[in-house]
C-alpha positions as CSV (number, residue, x, y, z in Angstrom):
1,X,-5.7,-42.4,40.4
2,X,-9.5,-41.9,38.9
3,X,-10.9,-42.2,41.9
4,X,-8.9,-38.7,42.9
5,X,-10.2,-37.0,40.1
6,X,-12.5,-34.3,40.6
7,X,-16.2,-34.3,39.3
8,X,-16.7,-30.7,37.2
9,X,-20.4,-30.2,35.6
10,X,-20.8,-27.3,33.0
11,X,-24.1,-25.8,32.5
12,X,-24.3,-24.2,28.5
13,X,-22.2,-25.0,25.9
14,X,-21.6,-21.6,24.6
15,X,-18.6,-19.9,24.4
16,X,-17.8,-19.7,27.4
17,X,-18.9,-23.1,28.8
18,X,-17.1,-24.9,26.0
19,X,-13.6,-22.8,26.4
20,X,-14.3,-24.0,30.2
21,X,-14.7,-27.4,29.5
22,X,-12.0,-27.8,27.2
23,X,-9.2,-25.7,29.6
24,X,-10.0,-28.0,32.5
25,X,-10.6,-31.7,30.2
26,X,-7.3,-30.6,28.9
27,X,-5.5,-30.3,32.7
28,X,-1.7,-31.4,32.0
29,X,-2.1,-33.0,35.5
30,X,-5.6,-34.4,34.5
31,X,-7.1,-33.5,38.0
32,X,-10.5,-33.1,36.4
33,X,-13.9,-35.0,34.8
34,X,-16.0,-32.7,32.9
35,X,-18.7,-33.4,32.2
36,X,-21.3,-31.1,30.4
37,X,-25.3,-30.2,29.9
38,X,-27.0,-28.7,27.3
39,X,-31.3,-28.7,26.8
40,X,-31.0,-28.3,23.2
41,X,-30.4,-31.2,21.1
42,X,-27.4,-29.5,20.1
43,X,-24.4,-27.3,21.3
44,X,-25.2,-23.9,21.5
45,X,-22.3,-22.0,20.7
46,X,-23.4,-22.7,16.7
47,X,-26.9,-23.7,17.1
48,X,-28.2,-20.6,16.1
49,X,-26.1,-20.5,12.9
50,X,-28.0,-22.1,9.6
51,X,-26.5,-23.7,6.6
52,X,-28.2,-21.7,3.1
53,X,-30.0,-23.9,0.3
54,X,-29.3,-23.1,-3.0
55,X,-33.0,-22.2,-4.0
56,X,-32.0,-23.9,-7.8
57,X,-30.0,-26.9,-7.0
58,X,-31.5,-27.3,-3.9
59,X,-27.8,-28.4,-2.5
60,X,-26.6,-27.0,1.5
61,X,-23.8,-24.6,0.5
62,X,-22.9,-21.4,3.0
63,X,-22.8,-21.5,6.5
64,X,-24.2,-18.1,7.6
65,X,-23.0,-17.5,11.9
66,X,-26.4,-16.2,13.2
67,X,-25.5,-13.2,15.2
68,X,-22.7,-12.6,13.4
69,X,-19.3,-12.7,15.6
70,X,-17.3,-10.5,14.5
71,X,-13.7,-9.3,17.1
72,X,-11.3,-6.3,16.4
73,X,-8.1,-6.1,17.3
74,X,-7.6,-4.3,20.6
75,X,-10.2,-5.7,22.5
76,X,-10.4,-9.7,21.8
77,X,-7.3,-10.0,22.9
78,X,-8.0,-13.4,24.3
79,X,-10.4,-15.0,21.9
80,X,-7.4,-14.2,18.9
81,X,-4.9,-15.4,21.1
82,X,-7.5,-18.7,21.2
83,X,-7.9,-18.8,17.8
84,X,-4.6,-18.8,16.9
85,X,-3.6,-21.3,19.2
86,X,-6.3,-24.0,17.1
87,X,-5.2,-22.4,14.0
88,X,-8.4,-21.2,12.9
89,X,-8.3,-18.5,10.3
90,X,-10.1,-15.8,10.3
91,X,-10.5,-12.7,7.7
92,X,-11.2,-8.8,7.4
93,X,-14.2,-8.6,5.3
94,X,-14.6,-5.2,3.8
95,X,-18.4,-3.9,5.1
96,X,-20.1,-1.1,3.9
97,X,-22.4,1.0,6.3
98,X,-25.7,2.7,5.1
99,X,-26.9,4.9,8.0
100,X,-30.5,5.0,7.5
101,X,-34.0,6.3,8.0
102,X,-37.2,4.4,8.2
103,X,-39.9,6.1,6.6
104,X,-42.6,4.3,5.8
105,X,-40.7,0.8,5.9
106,X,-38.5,2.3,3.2
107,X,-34.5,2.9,4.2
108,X,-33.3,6.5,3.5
109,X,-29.6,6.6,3.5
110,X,-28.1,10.1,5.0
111,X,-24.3,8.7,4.9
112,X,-22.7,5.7,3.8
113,X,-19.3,4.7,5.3
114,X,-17.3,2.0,4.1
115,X,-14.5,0.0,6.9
116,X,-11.3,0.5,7.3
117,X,-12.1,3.7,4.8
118,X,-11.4,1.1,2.1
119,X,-13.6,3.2,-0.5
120,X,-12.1,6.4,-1.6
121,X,-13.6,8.9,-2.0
122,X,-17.0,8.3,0.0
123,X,-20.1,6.8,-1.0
124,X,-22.6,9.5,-1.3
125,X,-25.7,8.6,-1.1
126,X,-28.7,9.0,-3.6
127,X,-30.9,12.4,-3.3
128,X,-28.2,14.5,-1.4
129,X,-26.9,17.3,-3.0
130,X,-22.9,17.5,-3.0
131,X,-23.2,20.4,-0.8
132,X,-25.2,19.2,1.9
133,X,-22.8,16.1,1.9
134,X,-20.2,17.8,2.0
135,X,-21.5,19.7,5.0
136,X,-22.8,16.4,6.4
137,X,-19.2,14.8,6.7
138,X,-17.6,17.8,7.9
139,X,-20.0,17.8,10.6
140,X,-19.3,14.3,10.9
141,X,-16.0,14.6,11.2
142,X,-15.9,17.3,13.9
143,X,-18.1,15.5,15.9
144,X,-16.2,11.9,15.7
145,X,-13.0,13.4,16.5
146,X,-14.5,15.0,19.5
147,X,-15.9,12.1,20.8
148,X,-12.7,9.8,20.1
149,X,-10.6,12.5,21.5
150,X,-13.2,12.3,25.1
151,X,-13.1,8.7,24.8
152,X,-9.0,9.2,25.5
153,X,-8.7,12.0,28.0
154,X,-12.5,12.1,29.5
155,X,-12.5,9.1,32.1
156,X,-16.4,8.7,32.7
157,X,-17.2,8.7,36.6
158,X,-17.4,5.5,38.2
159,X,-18.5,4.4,41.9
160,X,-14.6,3.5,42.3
161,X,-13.4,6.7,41.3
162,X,-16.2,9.3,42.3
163,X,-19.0,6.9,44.3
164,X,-21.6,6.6,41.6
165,X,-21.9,5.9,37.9
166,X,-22.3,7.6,35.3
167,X,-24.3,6.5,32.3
168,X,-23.8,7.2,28.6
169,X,-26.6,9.5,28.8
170,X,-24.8,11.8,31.3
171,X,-21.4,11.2,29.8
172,X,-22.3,12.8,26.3
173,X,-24.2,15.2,28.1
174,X,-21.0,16.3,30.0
175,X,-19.1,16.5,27.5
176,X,-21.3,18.4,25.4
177,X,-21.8,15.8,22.7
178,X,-24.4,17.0,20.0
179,X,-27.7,15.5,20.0
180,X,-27.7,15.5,16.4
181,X,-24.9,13.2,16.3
182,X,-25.8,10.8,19.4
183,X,-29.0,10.1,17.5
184,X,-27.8,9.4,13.9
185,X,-24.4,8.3,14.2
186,X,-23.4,6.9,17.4
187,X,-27.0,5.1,19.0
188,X,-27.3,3.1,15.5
189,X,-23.6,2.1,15.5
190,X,-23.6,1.2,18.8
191,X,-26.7,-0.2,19.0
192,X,-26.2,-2.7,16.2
193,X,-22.9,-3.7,18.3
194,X,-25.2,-4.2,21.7
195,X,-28.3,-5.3,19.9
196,X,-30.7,-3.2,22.1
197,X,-32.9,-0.3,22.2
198,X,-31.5,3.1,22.0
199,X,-33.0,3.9,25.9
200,X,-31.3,0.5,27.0
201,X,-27.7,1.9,25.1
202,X,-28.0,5.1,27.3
203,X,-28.5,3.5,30.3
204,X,-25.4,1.5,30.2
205,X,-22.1,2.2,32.3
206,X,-20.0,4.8,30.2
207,X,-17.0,3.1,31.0
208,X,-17.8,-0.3,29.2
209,X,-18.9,2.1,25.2
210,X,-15.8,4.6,26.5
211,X,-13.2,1.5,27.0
212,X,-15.1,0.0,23.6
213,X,-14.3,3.0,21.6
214,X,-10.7,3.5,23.1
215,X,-9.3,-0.6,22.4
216,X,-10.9,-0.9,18.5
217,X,-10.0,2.7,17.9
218,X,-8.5,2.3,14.5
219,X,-8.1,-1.6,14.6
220,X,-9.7,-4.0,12.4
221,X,-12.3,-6.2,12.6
222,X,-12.2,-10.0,11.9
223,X,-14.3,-12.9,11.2
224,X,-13.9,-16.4,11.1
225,X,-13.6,-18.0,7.9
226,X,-16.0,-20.8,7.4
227,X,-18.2,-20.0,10.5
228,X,-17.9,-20.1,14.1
229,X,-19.1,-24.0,13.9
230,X,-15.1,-24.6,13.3
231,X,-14.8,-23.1,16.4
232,X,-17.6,-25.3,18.3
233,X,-16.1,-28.6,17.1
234,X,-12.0,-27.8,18.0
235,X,-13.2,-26.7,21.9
236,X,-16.1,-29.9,21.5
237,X,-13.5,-32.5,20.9
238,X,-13.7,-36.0,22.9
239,X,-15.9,-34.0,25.5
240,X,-18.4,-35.8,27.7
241,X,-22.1,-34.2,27.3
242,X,-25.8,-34.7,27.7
243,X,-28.0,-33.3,25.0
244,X,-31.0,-32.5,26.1
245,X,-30.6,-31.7,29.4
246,X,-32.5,-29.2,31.6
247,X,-30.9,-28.2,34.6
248,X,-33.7,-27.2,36.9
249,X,-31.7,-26.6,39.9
250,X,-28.5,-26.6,41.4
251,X,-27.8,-27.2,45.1
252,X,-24.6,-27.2,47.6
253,X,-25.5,-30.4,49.4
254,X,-22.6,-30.7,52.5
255,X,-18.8,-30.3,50.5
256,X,-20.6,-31.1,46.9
257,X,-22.6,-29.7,44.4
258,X,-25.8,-31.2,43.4
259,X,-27.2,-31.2,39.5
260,X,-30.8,-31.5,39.0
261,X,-32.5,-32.1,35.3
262,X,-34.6,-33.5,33.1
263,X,-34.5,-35.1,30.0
264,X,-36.9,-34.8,26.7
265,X,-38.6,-37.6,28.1
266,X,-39.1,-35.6,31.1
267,X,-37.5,-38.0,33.4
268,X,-35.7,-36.4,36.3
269,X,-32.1,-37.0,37.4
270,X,-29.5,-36.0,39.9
271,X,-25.4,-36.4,40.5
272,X,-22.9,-34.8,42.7
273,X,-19.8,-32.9,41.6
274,X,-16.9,-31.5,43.3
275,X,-17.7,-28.3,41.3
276,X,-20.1,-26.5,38.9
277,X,-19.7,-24.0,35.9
278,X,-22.5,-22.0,35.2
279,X,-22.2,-20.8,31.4
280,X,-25.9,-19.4,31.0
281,X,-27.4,-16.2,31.0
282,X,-28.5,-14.2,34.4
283,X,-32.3,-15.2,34.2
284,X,-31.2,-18.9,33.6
285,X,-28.9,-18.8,37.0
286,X,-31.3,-16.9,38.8
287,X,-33.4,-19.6,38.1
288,X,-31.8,-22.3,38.9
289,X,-29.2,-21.4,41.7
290,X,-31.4,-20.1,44.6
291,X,-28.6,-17.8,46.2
292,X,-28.4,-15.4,43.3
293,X,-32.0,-15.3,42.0
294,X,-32.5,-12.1,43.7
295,X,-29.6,-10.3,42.1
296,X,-29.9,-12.1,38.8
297,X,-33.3,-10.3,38.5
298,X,-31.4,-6.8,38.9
299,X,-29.6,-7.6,35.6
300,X,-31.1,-6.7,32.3
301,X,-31.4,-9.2,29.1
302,X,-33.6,-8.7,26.0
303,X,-34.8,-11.0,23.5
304,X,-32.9,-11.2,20.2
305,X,-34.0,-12.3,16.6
306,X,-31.9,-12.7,13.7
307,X,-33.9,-13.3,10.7
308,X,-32.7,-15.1,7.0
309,X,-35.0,-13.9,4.6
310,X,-35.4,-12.7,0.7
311,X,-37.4,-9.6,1.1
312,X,-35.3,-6.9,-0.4
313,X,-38.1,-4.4,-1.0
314,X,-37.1,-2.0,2.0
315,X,-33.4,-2.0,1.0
316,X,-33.6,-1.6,-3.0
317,X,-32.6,1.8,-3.2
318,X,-30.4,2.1,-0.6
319,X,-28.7,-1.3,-2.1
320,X,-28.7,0.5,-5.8
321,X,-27.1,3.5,-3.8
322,X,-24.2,1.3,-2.8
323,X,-23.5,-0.5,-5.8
324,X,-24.3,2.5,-8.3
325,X,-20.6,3.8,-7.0
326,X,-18.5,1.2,-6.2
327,X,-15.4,-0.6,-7.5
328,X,-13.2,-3.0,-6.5
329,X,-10.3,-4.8,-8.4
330,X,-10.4,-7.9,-10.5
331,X,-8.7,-10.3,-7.4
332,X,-11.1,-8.7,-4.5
333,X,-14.0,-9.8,-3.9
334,X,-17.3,-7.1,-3.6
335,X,-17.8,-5.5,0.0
336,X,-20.7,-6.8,1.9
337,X,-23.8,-3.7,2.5
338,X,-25.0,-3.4,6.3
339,X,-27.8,-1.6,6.4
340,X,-28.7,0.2,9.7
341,X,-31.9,1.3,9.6
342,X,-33.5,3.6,12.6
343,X,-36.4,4.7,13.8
344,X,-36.5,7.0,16.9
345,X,-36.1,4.2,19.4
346,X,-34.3,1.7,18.0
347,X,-31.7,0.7,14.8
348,X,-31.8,-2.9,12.8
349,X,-29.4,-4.2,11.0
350,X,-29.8,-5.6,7.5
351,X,-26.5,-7.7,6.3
352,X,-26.7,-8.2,2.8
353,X,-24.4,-11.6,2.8
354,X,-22.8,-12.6,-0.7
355,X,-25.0,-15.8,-0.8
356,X,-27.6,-13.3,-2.0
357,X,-29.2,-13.6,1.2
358,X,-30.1,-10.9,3.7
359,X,-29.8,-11.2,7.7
360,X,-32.3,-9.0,9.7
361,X,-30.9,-8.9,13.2
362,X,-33.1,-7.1,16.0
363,X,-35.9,-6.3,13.2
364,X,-38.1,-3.7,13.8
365,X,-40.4,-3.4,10.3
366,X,-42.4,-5.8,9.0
367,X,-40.7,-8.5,6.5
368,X,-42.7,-10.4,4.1
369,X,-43.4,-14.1,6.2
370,X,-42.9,-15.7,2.6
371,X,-40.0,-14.8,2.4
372,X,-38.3,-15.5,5.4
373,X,-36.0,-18.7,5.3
374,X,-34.9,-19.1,9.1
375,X,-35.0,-17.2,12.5
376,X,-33.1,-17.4,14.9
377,X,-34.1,-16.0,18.8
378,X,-31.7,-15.8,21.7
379,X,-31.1,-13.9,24.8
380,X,-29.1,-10.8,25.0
381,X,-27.4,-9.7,28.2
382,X,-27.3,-5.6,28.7
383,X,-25.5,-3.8,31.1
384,X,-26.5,-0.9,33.6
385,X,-25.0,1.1,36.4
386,X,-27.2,-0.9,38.9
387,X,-26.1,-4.6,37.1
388,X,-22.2,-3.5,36.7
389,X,-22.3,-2.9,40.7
390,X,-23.6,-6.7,40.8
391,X,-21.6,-8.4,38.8
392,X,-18.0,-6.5,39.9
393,X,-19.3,-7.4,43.6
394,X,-19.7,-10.9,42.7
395,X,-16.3,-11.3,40.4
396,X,-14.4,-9.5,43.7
397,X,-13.9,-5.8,42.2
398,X,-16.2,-3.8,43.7
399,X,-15.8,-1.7,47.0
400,X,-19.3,-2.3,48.3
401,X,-19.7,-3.2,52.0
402,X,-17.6,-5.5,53.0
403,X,-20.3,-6.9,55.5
404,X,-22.4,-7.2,52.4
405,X,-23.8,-11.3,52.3
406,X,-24.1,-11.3,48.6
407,X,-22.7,-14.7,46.7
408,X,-19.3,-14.7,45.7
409,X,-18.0,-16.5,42.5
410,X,-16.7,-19.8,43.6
411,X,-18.6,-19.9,46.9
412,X,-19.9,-23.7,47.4
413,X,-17.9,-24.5,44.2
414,X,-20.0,-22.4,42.2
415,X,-18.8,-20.7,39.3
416,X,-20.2,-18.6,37.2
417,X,-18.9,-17.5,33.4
418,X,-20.0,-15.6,30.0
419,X,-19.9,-12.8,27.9
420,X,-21.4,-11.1,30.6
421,X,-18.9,-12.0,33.9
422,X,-16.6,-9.4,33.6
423,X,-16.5,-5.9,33.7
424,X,-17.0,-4.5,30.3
425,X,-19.4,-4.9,26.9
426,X,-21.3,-8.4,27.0
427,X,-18.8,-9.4,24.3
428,X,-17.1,-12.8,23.4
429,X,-13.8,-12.0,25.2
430,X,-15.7,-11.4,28.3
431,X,-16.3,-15.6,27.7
432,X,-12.2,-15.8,27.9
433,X,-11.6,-13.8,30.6
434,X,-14.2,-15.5,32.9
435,X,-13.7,-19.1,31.8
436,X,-9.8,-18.2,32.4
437,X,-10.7,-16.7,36.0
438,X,-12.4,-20.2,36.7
439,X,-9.5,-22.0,35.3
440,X,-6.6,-19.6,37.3
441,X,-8.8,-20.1,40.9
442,X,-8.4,-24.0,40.6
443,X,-4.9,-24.0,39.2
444,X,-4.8,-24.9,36.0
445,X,-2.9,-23.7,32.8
446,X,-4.6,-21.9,30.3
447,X,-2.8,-23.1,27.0
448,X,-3.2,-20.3,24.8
């Protein structure tokens, strides 16, 4: 009967609130009403994206996923399995890495590495002598094996296995991983995975970048064809929402769960449900649900921006570089440049997209205001031996105090989900995992 249905609200319509949404609209028992807020005017899991303009005809063309999602085989397990299951395709673009310097605003390539080894032989980049590349990738070489073969048979210490935890710092300290390398090769790769500072990269867990390096070790990386907004509209199918919607606070009132908001208009509203999803980042729940505001502050997040823009000035001759040397047959089409570009604290990434556009993501040089065509800010969730603690205590895998009073997932019919509820990188499956934790505690079949 409907009046034995139960009343579900899910905050966020990211990932991981939409996968949410959908598992439990789509109960084969249909136990469950869902019904879901956003305060954009617009779902969230593509809002960030933007559809290019063709600067001639004037005419929308590409849509360009703004940050892009890319998965690899090994460690979205989940999210393919998902994907699948809709039947949306996704590819294996061929990316081209420039590892650069900023000097002066201007990127200085010292290597150039091309996925899935695709180019052979290596790029070499402009003003280095044979020798000193050669010398350059042999050292490479050394070093990346190294650190692959630690990643395998080196198990970082945790505060399960040795009662504390040991960050990246300490762990390529211990095992005697060069500076050299840390600072050129594996903080910008890294780093334009996590989208952070360099300092913030060192302080994560070692286990999450150690488990990281040990699934995608030799496994290719995807992206979905046509943009993630294919995604957004098979999970947003025939589901109940409210646009515009600011949850200011959520409450347990007696056996229920009370949702308070406001609307663009600023009028305020309330309802009661039988349970509530919370798919937003740590400073959004510590914000609105009193009982974890104190350990939502322990947990580190950083502003993101992802810029669309036309200013190609600090990339020319890295770009010229890239193209000078490469080939690729008649029925391929051209690899796409990423240029990483460091400076001692931090690395940006500069996606040269075949719509002849470029993508800044976590920019940190100038680019020309008139030439910028859209950006895009959102909040990135980072990790840290203190936050990992936090999170495993509240997902039920930590060995903390037992008599410890700290909030549970699913106390009060609370429940919380993201890239960020699990234990591991902030990542997309980290969405599937949690919204199918949520989805296995109230009994109900996943159906991918």
């Amino acid at each position: 009967m409907a009046d034995s249905r139960q009343q579900v609200a899910v905050v966020g319509t990211g990932m991981a609130g939409l996968v949410t949404a959908y598992i439990l609209r789509n109960d084969p028992r249909g136990r469950f009403d869902v019904q879901v807020f956003e305060k954009q005017d617009k779902l969230s899991l593509d809002s960030a994206s933007h559809t290019l303009t063709d600067t001639k005809s004037g005419e929308k063309s590409e849509r360009l996923d703004l940050p892009m999602r890319a998965f690899a085989d090994g460690y979205y397990l989940s999210l393919r399995r998902m994907y699948d299951h809709f039947g949306i395709t996704y590819g294996s673009p061929r990316f081209i890495y420039a590892l650069s310097k900023l000097a002066n605003t201007q990127a200085s390539p010292y290597f150039i590495h091309s996925s899935n080894n695709h180019q052979v032989p290596l790029l070499r980049p402009n003003g280095l002598s044979w020798i000193s590349w050669l010398i350059e990738v042999c050292y490479l070489a050394v070093c990346y094996y190294w650190f692959t073969a630690c990643c395998f048979f080196v198990t970082p210490e945790t505060v399960e296995s040795a009662g504390a935890e040991e960050t990246l710092r300490q762990y390529v300290d211990r095992i005697r991983l060069p500076q050299y390398y840390v600072k050129h090769y594996m903080l910008p790769l890294m780093s334009s995975v996590t989208t952070c500072s360099h300092e913030a990269l060192l302080d994560f867990p070692a286990v999450d970048l150690v488990d990281y390096e040990r699934r995608t070790f030799r496994q290719k990386h995807y992206t979905v064809l046509g943009g993630v907004h294919r995604v957004q509209t098979k999970l947003s199918e025939g589901l109940t929402h409210t646009l515009g919607a600011k949850v200011t606070s959520v409450e347990n009132v007696g056996t229920k769960v009370q949702v308070s908001w406001t609307d663009t208009d600023g009028q305020s509203s309330t309802r009661l449900f039988d349970h509530v999803i919370l798919g937003v980042t740590p400073d959004v729940v510590g914000a609105i649900f009193q009982p974890l505001r104190s350990a939502m502050a322990a947990i580190p997040t950083t502003t993101v921006q992802s810029v669309v823009h036309r200013d190609f000035s600090r990339i020319i001759n890295a770009s010229k570089s890239i193209w000078t040397q490469m080939s690729w047959g008649s029925n391929q089409s051209p690899p796409q440049p990423i240029h990483m570009c460091s400076n001692d604290g931090a690395t940006e990434s500069i996606h040269e997209h075949p719509s002849s556009a470029l993508i800044t993501t976590y920019p940190i040089a100038p680019i020309d205001p008139e030439k910028v065509v859209y950006t895009a800010t959102f909040t990135r969730v980072l990790r840290s031996a203190a936050s990992r603690q936090i999170v495993n205590h509240i997902f039920g895998k930590s060995i903390a105090d037992e008599k410890s009073h700290l909030w549970r997932n699913g106390d009060g019919n609370v429940w919380l989900v993201g890239g960020w509820c699990w234990d591991g990188m902030v990542m997309l499956e980290g969405c599937l995992a949690s919204a199918t934790r949520v989805a296995n505690a109230l009994d109900v079949e996943v159906p991918w």
